[in-house]
Structure formats: C-alpha cells, structure tokens
C-alpha positions in Angstrom: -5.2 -3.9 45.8 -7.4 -6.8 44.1 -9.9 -4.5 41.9 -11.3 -7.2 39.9 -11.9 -11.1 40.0 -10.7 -11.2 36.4 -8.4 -9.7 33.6 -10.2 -7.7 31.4 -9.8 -8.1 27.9 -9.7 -4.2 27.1 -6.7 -3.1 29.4 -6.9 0.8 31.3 -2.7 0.8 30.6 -0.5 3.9 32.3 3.2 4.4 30.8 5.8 5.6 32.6 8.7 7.3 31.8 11.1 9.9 32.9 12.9 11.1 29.5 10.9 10.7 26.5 12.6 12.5 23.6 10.6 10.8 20.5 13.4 10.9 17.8 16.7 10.1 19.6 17.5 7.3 22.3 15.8 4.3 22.4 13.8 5.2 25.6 11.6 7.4 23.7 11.0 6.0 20.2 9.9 2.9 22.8 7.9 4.9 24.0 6.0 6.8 21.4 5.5 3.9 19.1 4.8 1.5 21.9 1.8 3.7 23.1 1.1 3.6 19.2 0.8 -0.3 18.8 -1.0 -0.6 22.0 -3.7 2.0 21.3 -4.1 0.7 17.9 -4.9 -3.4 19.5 -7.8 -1.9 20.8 -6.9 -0.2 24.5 -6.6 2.9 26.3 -3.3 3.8 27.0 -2.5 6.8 29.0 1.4 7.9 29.1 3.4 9.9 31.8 6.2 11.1 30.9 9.2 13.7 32.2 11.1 15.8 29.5 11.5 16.9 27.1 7.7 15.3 26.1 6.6 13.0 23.8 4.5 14.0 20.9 1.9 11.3 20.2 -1.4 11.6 18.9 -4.3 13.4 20.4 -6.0 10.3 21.0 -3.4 9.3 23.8 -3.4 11.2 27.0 -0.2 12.4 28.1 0.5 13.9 31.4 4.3 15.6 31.5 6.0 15.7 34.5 9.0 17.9 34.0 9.9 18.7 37.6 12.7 21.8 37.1 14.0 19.8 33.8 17.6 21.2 34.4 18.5 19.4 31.4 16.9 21.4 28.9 19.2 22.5 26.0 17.8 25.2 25.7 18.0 26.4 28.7 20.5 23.8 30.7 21.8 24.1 34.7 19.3 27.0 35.1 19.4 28.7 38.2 15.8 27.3 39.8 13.8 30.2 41.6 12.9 29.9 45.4 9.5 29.3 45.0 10.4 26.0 42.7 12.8 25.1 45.6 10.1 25.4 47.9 8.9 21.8 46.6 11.0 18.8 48.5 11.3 17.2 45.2 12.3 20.4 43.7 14.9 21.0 46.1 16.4 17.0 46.3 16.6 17.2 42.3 18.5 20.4 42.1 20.4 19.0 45.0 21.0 16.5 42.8 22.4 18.2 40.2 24.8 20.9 41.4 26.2 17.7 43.2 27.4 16.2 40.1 24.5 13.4 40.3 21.5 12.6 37.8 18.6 12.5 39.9 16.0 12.5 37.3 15.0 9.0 37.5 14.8 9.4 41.7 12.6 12.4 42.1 10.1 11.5 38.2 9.4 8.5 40.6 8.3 10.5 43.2 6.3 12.9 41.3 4.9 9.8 39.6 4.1 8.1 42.8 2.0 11.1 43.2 0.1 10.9 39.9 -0.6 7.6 40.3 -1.8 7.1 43.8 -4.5 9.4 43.0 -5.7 7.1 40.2 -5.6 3.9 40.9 -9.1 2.6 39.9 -8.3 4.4 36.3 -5.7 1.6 35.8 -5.2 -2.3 35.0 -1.6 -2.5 34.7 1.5 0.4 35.3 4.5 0.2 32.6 8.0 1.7 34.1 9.9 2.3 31.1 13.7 1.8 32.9 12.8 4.9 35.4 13.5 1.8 38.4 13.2 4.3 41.2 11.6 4.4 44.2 8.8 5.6 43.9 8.2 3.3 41.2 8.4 0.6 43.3 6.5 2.2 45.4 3.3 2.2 42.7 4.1 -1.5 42.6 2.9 -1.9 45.7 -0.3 -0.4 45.0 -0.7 -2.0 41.2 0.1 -4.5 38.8 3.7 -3.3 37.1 5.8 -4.0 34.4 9.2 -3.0 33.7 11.5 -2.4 30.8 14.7 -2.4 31.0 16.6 -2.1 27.7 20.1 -2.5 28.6 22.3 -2.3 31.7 23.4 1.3 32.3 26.5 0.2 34.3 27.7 -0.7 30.4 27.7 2.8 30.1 29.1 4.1 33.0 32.0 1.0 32.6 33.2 2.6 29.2 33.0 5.9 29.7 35.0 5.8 32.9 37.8 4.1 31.1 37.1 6.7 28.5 37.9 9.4 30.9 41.5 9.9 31.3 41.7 11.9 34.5 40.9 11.0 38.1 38.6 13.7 38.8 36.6 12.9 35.6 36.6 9.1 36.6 35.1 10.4 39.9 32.3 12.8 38.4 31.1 9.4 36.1 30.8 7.5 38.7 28.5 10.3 41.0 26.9 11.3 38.0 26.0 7.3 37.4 25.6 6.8 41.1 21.4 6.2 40.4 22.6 3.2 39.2 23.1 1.3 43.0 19.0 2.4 43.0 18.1 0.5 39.7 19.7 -2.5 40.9 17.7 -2.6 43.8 14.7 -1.9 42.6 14.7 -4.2 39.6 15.3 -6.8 41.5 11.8 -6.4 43.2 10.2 -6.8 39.7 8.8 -9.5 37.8 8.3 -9.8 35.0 10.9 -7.6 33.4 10.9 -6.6 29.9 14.0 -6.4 28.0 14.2 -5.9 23.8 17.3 -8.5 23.1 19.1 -11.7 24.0 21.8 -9.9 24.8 20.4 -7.7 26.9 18.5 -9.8 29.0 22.1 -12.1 29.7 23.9 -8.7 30.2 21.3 -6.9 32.8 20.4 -10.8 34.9 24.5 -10.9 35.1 25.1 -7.4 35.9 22.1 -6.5 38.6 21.8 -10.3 40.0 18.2 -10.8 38.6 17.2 -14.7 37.6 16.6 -14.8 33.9 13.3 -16.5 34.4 11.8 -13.3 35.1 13.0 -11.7 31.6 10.0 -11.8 28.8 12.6 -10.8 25.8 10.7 -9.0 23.4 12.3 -7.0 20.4 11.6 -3.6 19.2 10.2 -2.6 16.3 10.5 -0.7 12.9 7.8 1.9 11.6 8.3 0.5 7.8 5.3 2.7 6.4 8.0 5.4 7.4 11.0 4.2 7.2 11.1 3.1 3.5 13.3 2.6 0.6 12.8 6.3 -1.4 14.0 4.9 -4.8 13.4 8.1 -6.3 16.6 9.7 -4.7 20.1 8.7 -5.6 22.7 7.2 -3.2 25.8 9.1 -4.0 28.7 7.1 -3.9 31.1 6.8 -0.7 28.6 8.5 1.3 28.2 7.3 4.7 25.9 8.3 7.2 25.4 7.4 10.9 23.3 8.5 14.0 24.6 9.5 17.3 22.0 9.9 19.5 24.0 10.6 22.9 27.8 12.2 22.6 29.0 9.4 24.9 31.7 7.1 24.3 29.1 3.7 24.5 27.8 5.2 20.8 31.8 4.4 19.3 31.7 7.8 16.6 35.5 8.1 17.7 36.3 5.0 15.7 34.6 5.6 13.0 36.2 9.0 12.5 39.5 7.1 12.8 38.1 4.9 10.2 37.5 7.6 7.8 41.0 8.8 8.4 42.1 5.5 7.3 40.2 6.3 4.3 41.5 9.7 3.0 43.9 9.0 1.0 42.1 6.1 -0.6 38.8 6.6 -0.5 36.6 10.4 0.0 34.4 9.0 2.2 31.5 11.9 3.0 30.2 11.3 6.5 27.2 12.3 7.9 26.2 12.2 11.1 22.5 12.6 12.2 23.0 14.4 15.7 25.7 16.8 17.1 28.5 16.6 19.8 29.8 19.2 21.9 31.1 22.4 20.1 34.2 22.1 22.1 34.5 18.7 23.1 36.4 15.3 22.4 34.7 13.9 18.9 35.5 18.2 17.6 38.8 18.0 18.8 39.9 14.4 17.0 37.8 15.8 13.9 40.3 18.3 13.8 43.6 16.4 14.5 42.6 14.2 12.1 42.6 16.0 9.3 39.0 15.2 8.4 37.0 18.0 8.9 35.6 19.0 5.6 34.6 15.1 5.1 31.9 15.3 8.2 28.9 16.5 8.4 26.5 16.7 11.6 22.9 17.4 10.9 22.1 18.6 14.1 18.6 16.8 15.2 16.3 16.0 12.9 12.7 14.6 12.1 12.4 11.3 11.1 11.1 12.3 7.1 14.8 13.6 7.2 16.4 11.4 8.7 14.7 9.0 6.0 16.6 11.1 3.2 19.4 11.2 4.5 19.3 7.1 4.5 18.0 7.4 1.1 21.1 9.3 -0.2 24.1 7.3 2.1 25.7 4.6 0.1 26.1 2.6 3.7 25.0 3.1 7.3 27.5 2.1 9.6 26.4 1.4 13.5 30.2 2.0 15.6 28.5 1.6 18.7 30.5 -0.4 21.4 27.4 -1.7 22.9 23.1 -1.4 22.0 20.5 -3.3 24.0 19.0 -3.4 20.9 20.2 -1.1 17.9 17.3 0.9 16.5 19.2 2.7 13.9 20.1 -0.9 12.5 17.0 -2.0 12.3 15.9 1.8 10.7 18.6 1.8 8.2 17.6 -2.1 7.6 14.0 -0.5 6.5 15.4 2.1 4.2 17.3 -0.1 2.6 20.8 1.1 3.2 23.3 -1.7 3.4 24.9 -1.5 6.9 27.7 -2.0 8.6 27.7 -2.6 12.6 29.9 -3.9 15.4 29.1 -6.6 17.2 28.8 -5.1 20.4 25.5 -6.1 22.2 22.7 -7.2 20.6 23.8 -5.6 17.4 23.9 -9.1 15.7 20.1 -10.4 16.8 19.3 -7.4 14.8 21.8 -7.3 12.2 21.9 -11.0 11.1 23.2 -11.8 7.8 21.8 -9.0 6.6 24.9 -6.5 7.2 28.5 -6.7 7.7 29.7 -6.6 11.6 33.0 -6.1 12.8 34.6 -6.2 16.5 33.6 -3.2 18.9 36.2 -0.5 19.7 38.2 -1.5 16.4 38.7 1.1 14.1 40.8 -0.7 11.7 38.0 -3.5 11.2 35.8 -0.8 10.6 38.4 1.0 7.7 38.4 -2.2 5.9 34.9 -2.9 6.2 33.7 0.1 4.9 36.9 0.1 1.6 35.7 -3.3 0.8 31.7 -3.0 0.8 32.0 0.4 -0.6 34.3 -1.3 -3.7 31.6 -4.0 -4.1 28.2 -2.5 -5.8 26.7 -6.1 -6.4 27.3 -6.8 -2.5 25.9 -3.3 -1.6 22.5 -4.4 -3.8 22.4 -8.0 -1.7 22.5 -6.0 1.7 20.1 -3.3 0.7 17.5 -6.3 0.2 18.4 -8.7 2.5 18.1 -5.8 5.0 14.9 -4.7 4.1 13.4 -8.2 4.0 15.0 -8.4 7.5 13.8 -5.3 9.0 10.2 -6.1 7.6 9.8 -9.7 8.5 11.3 -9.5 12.4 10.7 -5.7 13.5 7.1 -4.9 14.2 5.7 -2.7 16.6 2.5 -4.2 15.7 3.8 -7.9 17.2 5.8 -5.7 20.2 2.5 -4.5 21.1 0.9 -7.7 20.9 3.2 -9.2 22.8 4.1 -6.8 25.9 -0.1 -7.5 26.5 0.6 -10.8 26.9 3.1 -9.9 29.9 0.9 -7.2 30.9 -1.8 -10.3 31.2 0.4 -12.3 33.0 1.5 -9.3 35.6 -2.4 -8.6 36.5 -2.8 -12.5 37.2 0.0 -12.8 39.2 -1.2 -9.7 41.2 -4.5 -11.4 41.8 -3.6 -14.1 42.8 -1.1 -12.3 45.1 
C-alpha cells in the first residue's frame, strides 16, 4: 500500500506489543520510554498494547488489547465466561492455555491485525515489539514494519528445560515455549530487525537463521533524571540488592543465594531482592535449606522512586543472570551509582564494561568471591560507583535510542516504497 511518494519528516508511528508491564521485563520499560523519546523528537506516537497496560502520559494514545488476560495475578487461570468464548480468539487463547501453551503473542496478533487494518492511513510505520506472530506479519503486508527483538527466547526455554528435573516438566516447557517455532518464522520475513546488543543480535541470527545484515543494533537506554545517585541516603555496609523481574531460572537468583551462603559465616551479607518468587516454589525452598532466610529480603514490586532507594542504600548490585539481551538493571544500577557486579552471560559486558566486576554465568563460587572481595575494598567500591555512573550517562540514552530507531523507521518506509 504506497500512500505517499515520500517520507515524511514528522512520522504517524503505531507500537505494538502484547505484554507491557512498565516496571519489570525489558519488553515494557522498552516500551514506555521508547514511546517517551519518540514523542519527545517531535512525532505522534500511538501505542497498542496487551496486559497488564502501560502507563504513559496522557499525551500518548494507548489502545489495550487484553483479550481474556488469563495471566493476571490478580486474578490468574480464571474460568472465562461463555459469552467471552463466544469470540474465536477468545476461544483459541483459552484453548491455549488450559493446553499448557502461551498463546498470547498468537491471538494479541490477531486482535492487532484487527486494530490496525482499520487504520491504515493513520500510520507511517508499525513497530512489533517481539510479539512475531501472525497476525503481525500479516500488518506487514499492509504497512511499513519494524521489529524488535531483544533476545532469543529459545535461551530461555534451553535453561529452564535443563533446569527442570523431571520428564513431564521438560515436556510442559517445551509446549508452554512452543510459540517459539512461530517467531522463527515470522522473523525471518522481517527486515530490518531491531535488536538492543551485540550479543543479541549474534545470538537471535544464529539461533532463528536470520542474515545479520538485516540487524540495526541499537542499545537501550537509562532514565538518568530518575535514576540518580541519592547522596543524601547512606549505603549500609554488606548490603546487597538485586532485581528479579521473572522467577525463571534465565534470571540466575539460585546462585546468588548459594553465594550468600558462602558468605554466612564470613560475611552478613543483607540481600534484597526487588521482585518476589513463588510462595512455595524452588528459590523458597533453597532459601530455606540454606540456612539464609533471615538474610533475604523480597520487596515484592515496586515503583521505580523505590527501587531508586533501595539502590541508594545497597553497598553493591549484583546482576546473576545467566543470560540478558541487554541487562537493564545494569545499566539502572550503573545510574544510581551502585558498584555492580554481573555475569558475563549475554550482553551483560557491552553494558557492563570496565565499569563493574563480571564473573562466569551459572557459577556461584565466582560470585562468593566476587562479592567478599569488592565488599572488603571501600576505595574499589568508590571507583565503580563513578566509573559506572560516567558509564551509564555517557552510552545509555533513550534520547539517542529514539533518535536512532527513526532512522530505521526511515529506512523501513523507503524500502516499502520502493517495494
């Protein structure tokens, strides 16, 4: 559909995305502060979005498409009603789910298929944010598209199948990650593909057969007007704090708990942990066998003025993860000025540099001795805090991510023209 002989300098830009929680997973702090830096170069940005909702400014339409949003924690697995199964889509997601699948990014496609169709002279250019469904493919088809992808999602179904120790549990991880076959295939239709590291952009071409000439690497950014140093709070000594966005094993909390074992007897260390895990589950369980329970703390979530404190008060943030795309909390902690320590897993060292200490993935005995030896050194502590800061303000914009996914956007209108 050739709408105009040229590209307009003011872009009509529509993002897409099927989970869009604004303060945990990189999918929707992408997205909030994405819309952010592209409203504030000067063009209208609409966003789409699927649960649980972003919450941007007024200035930036959103329409939510929540579909039966089965995974709502306050309410999760509800029992639909027959006149919400009434819908197809309706019924092929709840299908979905009582089948052991995730069929969120299939049927948000669909219903954004629908949205879109109906509006396709209100848009220059349609931004996927790693939905990679169908029915985004299908909007392809009718306009210019761009996709982001932030990290292979076969990384995470690859660990937490050998995570799972029985059979049946393998068998449920790979249904429940079966979406995965659709990504592939869809993402290989796409071009140019957005991806936020190096790393990423090597691991995703590998793993989903997709020539890295049509990657356009472009990092994510750090809100430093918000996340600041707060010198007017004290750090307390051998206080530790982490995130843990998703209770999966990909996010590597287990070996840091082991790692605070390690500690006890040497060291007091006083971990926090901005998230929660499962009441009964796994990462409760170890807590308790180890012997550590009264040294961890989970916060439960959190908005980001706290999580800012809690950065403000930790001695050292430590990033376990066994694999990032990118590594947000790095970068965050970075701008708070917390010294950090991070594996190497990923793209964890494009973001980390030499401003932290990193430390093999999946090794908690790296991790004890990394955290007894910076924790013993206050004049190495001081170095990281600024060479982290300096860091996370010179290389992280969302300002220069904005800037620079227009460019793409640019080139994915001429190519479509020219089509």
């Amino acid at each position: 559909m050739k709408r105009q002989a040229s590209i307009p300098g003011r872009l009509n830009i529509c993002l897409l995305s099927y989970r869009s929680n604004p303060h945990s997973g990189g999918q929707g702090i992408y997205l909030k502060n994405l819309a952010r830096g592209l409203k504030d170069l000067g063009h209208r940005v609409t966003v789409v979005a699927g649960p649980p909702g972003p919450e941007l400014s007024p200035d930036i339409p959103t329409h939510r498409i929540f579909g039966l949003d089965l995974y709502n924690t306050d309410d999760p697995f509800r029992t639909p009603k027959m006149r919400e199964l009434a819908d197809p889509v309706n019924l092929m997601e709840w299908i979905g789910v009582i089948t052991g699948g995730f069929p969120e990014p299939f049927t948000f496609g669909i219903r954004a298929y629908r949205f879109v169709a109906s509006r396709c002279h209100d848009y220059d250019i349609i931004h996927d944010n790693q939905g990679l469904s169908y029915g985004i493919h299908a909007i392809s088809q009718l306009l210019p598209l761009v996709a982001t992808i932030h990290h292979p999602i076969s990384v995470d179904r690859d660990i937490t199948v050998r995570n799972t120790p029985s059979i049946v549990g393998k068998v449920q991880q790979l249904r429940w990650h079966s979406f995965i076959g659709m990504q592939k295939r869809v993402a290989r239709s796409f071009s140019p593909i957005i991806t936020v590291s190096r790393s990423a952009r090597n691991d995703i071409a590998e793993r989903f057969g997709i020539d890295r000439k049509k990657f356009a690497v472009i990092s994510n950014g750090v809100d430093t007007s918000l996340f600041r140093p707060l010198p007017e709070i004290h750090r307390e000594k051998n206080r530790v704090v982490t995130t843990n966005s998703a209770d999966v094993p990909l996010k590597g909390l287990a070996y840091l708990l082991h790692a605070v074992a390690g500690l006890k007897d040497k060291r007091k260390i006083r971990l926090i942990v901005v998230g929660t895990v499962k009441k009964n589950g796994t990462i409760r369980r170890l807590i308790q066998d180890l012997g550590i329970g009264d040294q961890v703390t989970f916060t439960g979530r959190i908005d980001d003025a706290s999580l800012i404190r809690e950065y403000a008060r930790a001695e050292v943030a430590v990033i376990p993860s066994v694999y990032e795309g990118f590594g947000l909390p790095a970068a965050e902690a970075m701008a708070c000025g917390v010294p950090v320590i991070s594996t190497s897993g990923g793209a964890l060292p494009e973001v980390v540099g030499d401003a932290g200490v990193l430390v093999p993935p999946a090794d908690h005995k790296a991790l004890t001795r990394a955290m007894d030896d910076l924790l013993g050194m206050p004049t190495r502590l001081a170095e990281l805090s600024q060479t982290g800061l300096q860091r996370a303000r010179y290389y992280f914009s969302w300002r220069r991510t904005a800037e620079k996914t227009v460019r793409v956007y640019k080139e994915a209108i001429g190519d479509h023209l020219r089509s």
